[in-house]
C-alpha positions in Angstrom: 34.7 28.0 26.5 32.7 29.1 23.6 31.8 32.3 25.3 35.4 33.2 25.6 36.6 33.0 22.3 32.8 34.4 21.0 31.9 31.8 18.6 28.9 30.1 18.5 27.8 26.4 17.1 27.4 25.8 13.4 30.3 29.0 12.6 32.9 28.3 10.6 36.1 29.1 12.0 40.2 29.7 11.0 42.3 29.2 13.9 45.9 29.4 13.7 48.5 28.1 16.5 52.2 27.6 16.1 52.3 28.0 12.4 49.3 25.7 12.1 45.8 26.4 10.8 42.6 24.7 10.5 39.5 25.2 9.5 36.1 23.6 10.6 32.9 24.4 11.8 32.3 24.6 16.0 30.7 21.7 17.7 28.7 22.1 20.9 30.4 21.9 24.0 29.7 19.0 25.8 30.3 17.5 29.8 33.4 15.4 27.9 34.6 18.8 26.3 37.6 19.4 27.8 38.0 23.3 29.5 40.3 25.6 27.3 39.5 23.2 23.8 37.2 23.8 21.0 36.0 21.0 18.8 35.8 21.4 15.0 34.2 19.7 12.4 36.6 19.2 9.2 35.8 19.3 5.4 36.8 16.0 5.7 33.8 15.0 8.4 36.5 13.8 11.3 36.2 15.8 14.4 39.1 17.8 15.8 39.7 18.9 19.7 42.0 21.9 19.6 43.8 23.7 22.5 43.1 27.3 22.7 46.2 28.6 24.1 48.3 30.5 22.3 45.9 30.1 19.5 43.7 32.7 17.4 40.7 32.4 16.3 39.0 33.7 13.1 35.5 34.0 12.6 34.7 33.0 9.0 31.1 32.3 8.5 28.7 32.8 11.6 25.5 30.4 11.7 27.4 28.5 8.4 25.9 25.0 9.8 22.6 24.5 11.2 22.7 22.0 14.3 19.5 19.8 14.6 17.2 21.0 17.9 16.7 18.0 20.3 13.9 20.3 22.5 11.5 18.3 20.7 7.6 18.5 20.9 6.0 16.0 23.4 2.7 15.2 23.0 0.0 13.1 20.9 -1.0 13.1 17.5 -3.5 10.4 15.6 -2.6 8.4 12.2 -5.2 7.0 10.8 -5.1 3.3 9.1 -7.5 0.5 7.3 -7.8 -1.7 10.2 -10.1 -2.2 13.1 -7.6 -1.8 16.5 -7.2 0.9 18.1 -3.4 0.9 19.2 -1.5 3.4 21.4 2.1 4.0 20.8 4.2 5.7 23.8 7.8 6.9 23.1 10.0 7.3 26.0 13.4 7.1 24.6 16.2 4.8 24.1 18.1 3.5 20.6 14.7 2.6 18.8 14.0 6.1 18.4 18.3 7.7 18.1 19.0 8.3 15.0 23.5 9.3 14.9 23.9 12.9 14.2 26.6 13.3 11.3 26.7 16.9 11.7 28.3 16.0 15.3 29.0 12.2 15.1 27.1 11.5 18.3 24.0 9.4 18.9 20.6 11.0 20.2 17.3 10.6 20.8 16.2 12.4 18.1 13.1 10.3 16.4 9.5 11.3 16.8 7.1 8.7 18.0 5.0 9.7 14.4 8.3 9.6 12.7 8.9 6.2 13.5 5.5 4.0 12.8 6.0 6.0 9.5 8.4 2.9 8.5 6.0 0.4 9.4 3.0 0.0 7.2 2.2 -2.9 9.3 0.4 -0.4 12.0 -2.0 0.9 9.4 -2.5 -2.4 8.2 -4.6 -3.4 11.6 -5.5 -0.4 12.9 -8.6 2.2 12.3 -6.5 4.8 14.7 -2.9 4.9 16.0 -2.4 6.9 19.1 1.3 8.0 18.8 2.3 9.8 22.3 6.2 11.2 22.7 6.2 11.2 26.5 10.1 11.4 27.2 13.0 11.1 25.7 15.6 9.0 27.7 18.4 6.8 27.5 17.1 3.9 29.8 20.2 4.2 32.4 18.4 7.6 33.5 14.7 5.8 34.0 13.8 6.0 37.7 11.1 5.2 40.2 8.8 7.7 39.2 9.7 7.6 35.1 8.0 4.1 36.3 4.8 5.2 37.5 4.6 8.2 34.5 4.8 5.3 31.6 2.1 3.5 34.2 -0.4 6.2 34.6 0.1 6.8 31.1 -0.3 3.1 29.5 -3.4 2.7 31.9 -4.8 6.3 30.7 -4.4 4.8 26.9 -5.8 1.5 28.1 -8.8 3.0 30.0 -9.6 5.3 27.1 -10.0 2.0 24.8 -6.8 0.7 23.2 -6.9 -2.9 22.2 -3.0 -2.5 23.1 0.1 -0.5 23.9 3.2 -0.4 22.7 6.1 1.4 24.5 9.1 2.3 23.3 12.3 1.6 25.5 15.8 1.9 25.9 17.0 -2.1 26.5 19.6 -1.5 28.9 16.5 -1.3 32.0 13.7 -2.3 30.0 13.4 -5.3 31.9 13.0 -3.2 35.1 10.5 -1.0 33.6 8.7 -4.2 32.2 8.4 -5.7 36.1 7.4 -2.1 37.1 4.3 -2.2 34.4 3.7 -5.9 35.3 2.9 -4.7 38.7 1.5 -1.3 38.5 -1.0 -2.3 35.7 -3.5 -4.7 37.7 -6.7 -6.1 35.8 -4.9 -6.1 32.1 -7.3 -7.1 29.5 -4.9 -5.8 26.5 -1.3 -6.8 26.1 1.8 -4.5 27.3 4.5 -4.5 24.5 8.1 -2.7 25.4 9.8 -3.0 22.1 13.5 -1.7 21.7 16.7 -1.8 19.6 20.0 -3.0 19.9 21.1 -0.4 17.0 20.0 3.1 16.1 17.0 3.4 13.7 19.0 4.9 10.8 21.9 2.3 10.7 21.7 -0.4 7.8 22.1 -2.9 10.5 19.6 -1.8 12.7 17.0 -4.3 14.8 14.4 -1.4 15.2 12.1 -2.1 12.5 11.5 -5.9 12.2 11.2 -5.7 16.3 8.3 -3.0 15.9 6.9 -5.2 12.6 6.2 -7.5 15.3 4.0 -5.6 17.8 1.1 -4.6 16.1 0.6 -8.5 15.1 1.1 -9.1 19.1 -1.8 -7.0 19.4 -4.0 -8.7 17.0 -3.7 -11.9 17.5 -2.1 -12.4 20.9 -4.5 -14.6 23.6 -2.6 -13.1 26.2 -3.0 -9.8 28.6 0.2 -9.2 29.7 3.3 -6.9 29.7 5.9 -8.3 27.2 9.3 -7.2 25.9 9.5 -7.9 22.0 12.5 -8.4 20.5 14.9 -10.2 17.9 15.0 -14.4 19.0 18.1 -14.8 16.8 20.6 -12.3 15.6 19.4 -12.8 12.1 15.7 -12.0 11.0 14.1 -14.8 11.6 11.5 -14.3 14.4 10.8 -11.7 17.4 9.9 -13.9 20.6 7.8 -12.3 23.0 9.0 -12.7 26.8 6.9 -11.9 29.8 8.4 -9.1 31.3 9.0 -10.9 34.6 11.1 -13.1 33.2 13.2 -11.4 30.6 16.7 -10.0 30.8 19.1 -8.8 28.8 22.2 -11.1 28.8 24.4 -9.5 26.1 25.9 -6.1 26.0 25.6 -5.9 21.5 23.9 -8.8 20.2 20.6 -8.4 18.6 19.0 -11.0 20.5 20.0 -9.9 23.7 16.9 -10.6 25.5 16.3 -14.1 26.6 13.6 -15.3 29.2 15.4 -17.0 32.1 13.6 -19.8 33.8 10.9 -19.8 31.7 9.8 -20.1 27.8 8.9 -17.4 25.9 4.9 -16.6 25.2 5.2 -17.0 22.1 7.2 -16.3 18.6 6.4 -13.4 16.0 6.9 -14.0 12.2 6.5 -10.5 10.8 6.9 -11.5 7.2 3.9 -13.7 7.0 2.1 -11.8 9.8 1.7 -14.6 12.0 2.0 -15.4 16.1 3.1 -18.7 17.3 2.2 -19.2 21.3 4.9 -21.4 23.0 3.8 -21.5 26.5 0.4 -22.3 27.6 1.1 -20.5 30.9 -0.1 -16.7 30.2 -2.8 -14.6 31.9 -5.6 -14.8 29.2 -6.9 -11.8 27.1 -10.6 -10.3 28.0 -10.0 -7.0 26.4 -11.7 -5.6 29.6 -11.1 -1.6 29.7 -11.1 -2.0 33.7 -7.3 -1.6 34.7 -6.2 -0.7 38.0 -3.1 1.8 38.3 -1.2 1.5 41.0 1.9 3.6 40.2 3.4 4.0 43.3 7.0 3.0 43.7 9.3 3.3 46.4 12.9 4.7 46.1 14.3 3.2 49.2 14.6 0.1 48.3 18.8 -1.4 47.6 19.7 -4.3 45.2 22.9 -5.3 46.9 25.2 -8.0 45.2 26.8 -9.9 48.2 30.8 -10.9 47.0 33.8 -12.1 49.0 35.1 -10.1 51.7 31.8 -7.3 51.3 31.7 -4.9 53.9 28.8 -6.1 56.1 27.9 -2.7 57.6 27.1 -1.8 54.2 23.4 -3.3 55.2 23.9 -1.1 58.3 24.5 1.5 56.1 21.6 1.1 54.0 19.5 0.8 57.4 20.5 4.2 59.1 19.5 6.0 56.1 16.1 4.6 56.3 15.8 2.1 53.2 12.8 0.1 53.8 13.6 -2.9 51.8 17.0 -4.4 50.7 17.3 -7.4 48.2 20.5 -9.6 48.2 21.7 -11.3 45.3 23.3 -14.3 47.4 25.7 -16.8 45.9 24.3 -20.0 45.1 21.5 -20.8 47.0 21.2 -17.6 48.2 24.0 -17.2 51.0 25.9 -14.3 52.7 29.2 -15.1 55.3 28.1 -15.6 58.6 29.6 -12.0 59.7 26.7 -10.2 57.4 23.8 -12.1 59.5 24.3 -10.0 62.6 23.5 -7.1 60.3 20.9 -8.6 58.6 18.8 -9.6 61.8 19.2 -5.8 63.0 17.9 -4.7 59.8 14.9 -7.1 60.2 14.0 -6.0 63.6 14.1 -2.5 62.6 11.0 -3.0 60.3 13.5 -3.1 56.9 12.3 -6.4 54.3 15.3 -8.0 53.5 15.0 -10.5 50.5 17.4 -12.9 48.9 17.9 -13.8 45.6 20.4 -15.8 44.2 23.6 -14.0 41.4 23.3 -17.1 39.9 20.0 -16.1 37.3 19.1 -19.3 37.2 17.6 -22.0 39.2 16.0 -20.8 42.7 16.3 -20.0 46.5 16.9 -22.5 49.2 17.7 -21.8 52.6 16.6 -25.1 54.1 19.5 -26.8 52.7 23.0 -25.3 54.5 23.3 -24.0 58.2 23.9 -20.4 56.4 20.5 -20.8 55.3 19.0 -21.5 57.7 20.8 -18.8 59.8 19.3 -16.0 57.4 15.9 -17.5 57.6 16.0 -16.8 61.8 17.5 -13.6 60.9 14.4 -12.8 59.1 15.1 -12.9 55.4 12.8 -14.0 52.9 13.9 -16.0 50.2 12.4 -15.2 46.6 12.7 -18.5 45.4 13.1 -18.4 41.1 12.3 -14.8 40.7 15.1 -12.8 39.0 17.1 -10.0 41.7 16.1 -6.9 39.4 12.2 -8.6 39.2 12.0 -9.0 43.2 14.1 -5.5 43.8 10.7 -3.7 41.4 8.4 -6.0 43.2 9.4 -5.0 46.7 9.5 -1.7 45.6 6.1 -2.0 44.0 5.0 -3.0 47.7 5.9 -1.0 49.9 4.7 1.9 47.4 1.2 0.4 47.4 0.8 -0.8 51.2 1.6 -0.2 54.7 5.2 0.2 56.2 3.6 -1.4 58.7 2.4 -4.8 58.2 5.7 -6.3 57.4 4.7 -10.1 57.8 1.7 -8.9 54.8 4.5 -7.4 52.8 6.7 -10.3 53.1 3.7 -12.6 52.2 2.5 -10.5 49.2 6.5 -10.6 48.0 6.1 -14.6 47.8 2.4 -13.9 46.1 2.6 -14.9 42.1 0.9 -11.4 40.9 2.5 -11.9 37.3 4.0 -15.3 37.2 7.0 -13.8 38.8 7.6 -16.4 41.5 7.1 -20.2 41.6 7.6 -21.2 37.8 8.2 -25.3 37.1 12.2 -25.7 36.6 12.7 -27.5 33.5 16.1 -28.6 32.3 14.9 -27.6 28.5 15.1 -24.3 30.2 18.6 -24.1 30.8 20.9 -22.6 27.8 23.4 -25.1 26.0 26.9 -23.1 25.7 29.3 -23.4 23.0 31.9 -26.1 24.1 34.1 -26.5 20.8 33.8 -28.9 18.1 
């Protein structure tokens, strides 16, 4: 539209319809830019959609605003600092590092990596050398399969080359996926993993980013654990950052600050950024040895379906899923992991044509067991493997992970190594203490 009217972004503009006349400076179209409008920016800051029919347009200032440039420059650069790590710092995206754009009102990526540790001193505090990479820049409901193995190769690179620890930068809305997918793909960790994100952009008053990054470069000096964590606020306030294994971490509100909660399992520990302190909470953990010998295995495969069974679901959705060659497909069963009867028939044809089929249960917590109604037991001759406590989006990475990594055709190895703890994915102890305590009125 821009083109037909010959204005370009940042003029300012007069146009005149109907005895009506504004003035503003041109937006950028965008996919929710309606064809035949043009969107000003007012004196006043509002934003203004405006028909162009009928309409003329006046050309008052060209280039009178310059728009920021989001091309960016990916890449690495080095800040140096008092302390004696060596940290690596890997933006891919997300809220942590949007800042909202006043000129158009929208929120974008738009932080550097360097830009970012800038606000926290605490990095230079404990490191001789920072590592600050920009690999990406996306919103986390665009990661895929092979983002996955990218951050991988790159955190093992970082790892290899002699970090004492990583820290990624994430969008939260899958960075619980991309967690699993480094829990996996990173074998022989002797440094911890931290994904750190933010519920709110960087530049709002409100904003979680910088007391959740406060917390990861104490994670990396005193943590006794080698593992991939997620980092984030434990309570909406600033009290503490908890630190969940990313196996076991999801996020369970849409807004909220402290979003992320680890389900069936505690937390490793609790962060205390003000007085620089780490507080371990669950002796379970995969100990630190610092050893710079990780394996990569990056691989993922993209035919793998996480399929929520519900009431009345088309059953030859599974058939579906089968003819177009899907090698694995995880359920999310109600309860203890059940389907209706008419989706077994299905089910068993997708077994004997070489497809894993997995069942977990919608219900996020507690764990699979199909020894315990005659539907279970049905599934279990139809050939499904039951995933026992490990989170649907955790077993959908995993199987994924799998059959990346090893052969289509050993299905009864695949389906063993799927019920194989790599991570403390699978086979935690259920605890009542474990399960949340709702608000039931006063």
């Amino acid at each position: 539209m821009l083109e037909l009217v010959s204005v370009k972004p940042g003029d300012l503009v007069r146009i005149a319809k109907g005895g009506l006349v504004v003035e503003g400076v041109v937006m950028p179209s965008t996919e929710f830019t309606s064809k035949g409008y043009l969107v000003l920016k007012l004196p006043n800051g509002y934003n203004v959609g405006l028909s162009l029919e009928g309409a003329s347009v006046e050309v008052l200032s060209e280039g009178y605003l310059r728009l920021p440039s989001y091309e960016g420059v990916y890449g690495t650069s080095i800040i140096r600092g008092d302390g004696s790590l060596r940290i690596s710092f890997i933006s891919t995206g997300g809220t942590i590092v949007s800042k909202v754009e006043y000129e158009t009102g929208a929120v974008r990526p738009a932080l550097r990596a360097d830009e970012l540790v800038e606000f926290v001193p605490e990095f230079k505090e404990v490191c001789y050398e920072l590592v600050v990479t920009d690999l990406m820049r996306k919103f986390s409901e665009n990661m895929t399969p092979e983002d996955w193995s990218r951050i991988s190769e790159e955190v093992g690179k970082h790892l290899a080359s002699g970090a004492d620890g990583v820290v990624v930068a994430h969008g939260t809305d899958t960075m619980a996926y991309t967690a699993a997918a480094l829990a996996f793909s990173l074998r022989g960790l002797g440094n911890p993993v931290i994904l750190v994100g933010a519920q709110r952009s960087s530049d709002r008053p409100s904003t979680d980013a910088l007391y959740n990054l406060k917390a990861c470069p104490i994670i990396v000096k005193e943590a006794p654990f080698a593992e991939v964590v997620v980092a984030m606020h434990g309570t909406s306030d600033d009290l503490y950052v908890l630190v969940h294994r990313g196996v076991r971490v999801r996020k369970i509100h849409s807004s909220r600050r402290d979003a992320f909660q680890s389900i069936n399992d505690l937390p490793l520990a609790k962060v205390f950024p003000r007085e620089r302190l780490l507080k371990v909470i669950n002796s379970r953990y995969l100990p630190r040895t610092r050893s710079r010998d990780v394996t990569v295995m990056s691989r993922f495969n993209n035919r793998v379906a996480l399929l929520k069974f519900y009431p009345s679901m088309d059953c030859s959705l599974i058939d579906y899923l089968v003819d177009r060659g899907y090698r694995g497909i995880v359920i999310e069963g109600t309860g203890l992991g059940h389907v209706r009867d008419e989706c077994i028939p299905s089910i068993e044809r997708a077994s004997e044509a070489g497809v894993i089929v997995a069942m977990s249960t919608q219900t996020v917590f507690g764990r699979v067991d199909l020894d315990v109604y005659t539907t279970g037991r049905k599934l279990l001759r139809a050939g499904v493997v039951p995933v026992d406590d490990m989170l649907p989006e955790v077993a959908f990475v995993k199987l994924s992970w799998l059959l990346g990594n090893f052969p289509y055709e050993e299905p009864e190895r695949l389906k063993s190594l799927l019920l194989t703890s790599f991570a403390y994915e699978v086979g935690g102890t259920q605890s009542y203490d474990l399960f949340p305590r709702w608000f039931h009125g006063d």
